[in-house]
C-alpha positions in Angstrom: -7.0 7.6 8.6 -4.9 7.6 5.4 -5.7 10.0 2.9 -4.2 7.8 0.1 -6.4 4.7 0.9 -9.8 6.4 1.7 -10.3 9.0 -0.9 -13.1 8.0 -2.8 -12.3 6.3 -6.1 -14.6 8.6 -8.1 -12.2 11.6 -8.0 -9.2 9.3 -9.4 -10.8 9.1 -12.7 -10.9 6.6 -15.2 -9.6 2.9 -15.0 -6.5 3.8 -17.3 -5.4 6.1 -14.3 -5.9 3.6 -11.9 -4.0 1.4 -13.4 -1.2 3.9 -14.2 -1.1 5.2 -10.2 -0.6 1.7 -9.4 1.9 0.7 -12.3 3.8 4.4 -10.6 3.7 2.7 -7.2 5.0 -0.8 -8.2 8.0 0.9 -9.9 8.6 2.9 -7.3 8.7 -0.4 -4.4 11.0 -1.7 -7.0 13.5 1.3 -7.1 15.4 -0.6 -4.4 15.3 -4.1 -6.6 12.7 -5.6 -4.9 9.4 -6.1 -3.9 8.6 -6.8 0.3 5.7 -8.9 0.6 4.7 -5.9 2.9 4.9 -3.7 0.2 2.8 -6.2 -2.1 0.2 -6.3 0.0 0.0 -2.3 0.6 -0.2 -1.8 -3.2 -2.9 -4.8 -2.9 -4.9 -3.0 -0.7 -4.4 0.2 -2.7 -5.6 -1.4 -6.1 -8.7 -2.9 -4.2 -9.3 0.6 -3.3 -9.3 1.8 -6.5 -11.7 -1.3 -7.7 -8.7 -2.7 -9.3 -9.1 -6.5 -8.7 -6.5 -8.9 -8.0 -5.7 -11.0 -11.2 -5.0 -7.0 -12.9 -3.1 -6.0 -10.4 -0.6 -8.7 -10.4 -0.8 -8.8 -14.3 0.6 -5.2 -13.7 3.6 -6.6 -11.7 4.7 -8.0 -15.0 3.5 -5.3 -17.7 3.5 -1.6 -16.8 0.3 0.3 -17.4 1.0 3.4 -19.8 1.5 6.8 -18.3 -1.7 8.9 -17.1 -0.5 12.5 -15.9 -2.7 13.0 -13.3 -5.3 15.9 -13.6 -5.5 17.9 -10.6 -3.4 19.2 -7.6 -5.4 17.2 -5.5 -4.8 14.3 -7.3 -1.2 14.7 -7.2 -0.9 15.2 -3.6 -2.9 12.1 -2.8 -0.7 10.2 -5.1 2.5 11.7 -3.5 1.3 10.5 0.1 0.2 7.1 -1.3 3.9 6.6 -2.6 5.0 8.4 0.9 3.3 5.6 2.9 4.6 2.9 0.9 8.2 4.0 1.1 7.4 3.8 4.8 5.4 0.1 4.9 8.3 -1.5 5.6 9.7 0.6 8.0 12.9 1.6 5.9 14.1 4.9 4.0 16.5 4.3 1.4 19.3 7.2 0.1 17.1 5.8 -3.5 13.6 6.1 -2.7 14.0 9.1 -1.0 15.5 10.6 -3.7 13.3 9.0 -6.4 9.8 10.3 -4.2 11.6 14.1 -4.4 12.2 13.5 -8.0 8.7 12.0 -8.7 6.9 14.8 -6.4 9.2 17.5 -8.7 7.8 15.5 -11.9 4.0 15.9 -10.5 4.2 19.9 -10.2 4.5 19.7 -6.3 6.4 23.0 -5.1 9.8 21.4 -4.3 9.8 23.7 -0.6 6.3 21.1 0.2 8.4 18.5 -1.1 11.4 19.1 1.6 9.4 19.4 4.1 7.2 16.3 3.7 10.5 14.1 3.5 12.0 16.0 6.3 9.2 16.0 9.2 8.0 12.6 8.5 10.5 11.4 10.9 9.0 12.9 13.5 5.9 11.0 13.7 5.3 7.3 14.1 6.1 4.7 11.5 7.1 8.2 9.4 3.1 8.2 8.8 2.3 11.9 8.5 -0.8 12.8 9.7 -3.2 13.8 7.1 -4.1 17.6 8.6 -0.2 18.1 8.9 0.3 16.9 5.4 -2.4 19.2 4.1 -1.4 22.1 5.8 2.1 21.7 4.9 0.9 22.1 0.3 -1.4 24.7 1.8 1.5 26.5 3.0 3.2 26.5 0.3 0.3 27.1 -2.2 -0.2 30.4 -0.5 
């Protein structure tokens, strides 16, 4: 379905980048100075995904995890679409968290070209939810 939410934990790595990719993710629902409960309860399901439990998660709502850089291209990517998904939760794009993804995707080592394209062709499919094989093919792309 998602390939943020059913990668298997074991490639994210340790704890401390768990906990950094969701601190990332909760900043980024808040670039628009709030926090839907729709958005909550995506990042929820997100940190239980990760084997983050509950009482850590919302202890990170308060107090921001410090900064992992994420390893691998792969791991990148994956974050990139999780962040994707939960701009589009609550069914709205914002001038700001479009922006901010772009910048954050730049900031991660995505080619900015994969970047554009992502942002732009998401509106064609339902909910913005890009298929994973589309999203895939699209960093292939531009990897090549």
């Amino acid at each position: 379905m998602y390939l943020a939410l059913h990668v298997n934990s074991k490639i994210m790595g340790t704890y401390k980048e768990k906990l950094s990719i969701l601190s990332e993710m909760i900043a980024f629902a808040r670039v628009d100075y709030s926090l839907k409960q729709s958005e909550y309860q995506f990042l929820l399901g997100v940190a239980s995904n990760l084997g983050v439990d509950k009482e850590t998660f919302n202890k990170l709502l308060k107090k921001k995890s410090p900064k992992v850089v994420l390893k691998t291209q792969a791991e990148r990517i994956v974050q990139f679409h999780r962040l994707l998904l939960l701009m589009n939760v609550d069914k709205e794009q914002h001038d700001k968290e479009i922006s901010t993804l772009h910048n954050i995707g730049l900031a991660m080592g995505l080619p900015p070209s994969a970047i554009g394209q992502v942002l732009e062709v998401m509106h064609k499919y339902p909910d913005n939810i890009i298929p994973v094989d589309v999203l895939i093919n699209i960093f292939k792309a531009h990897y090549n």
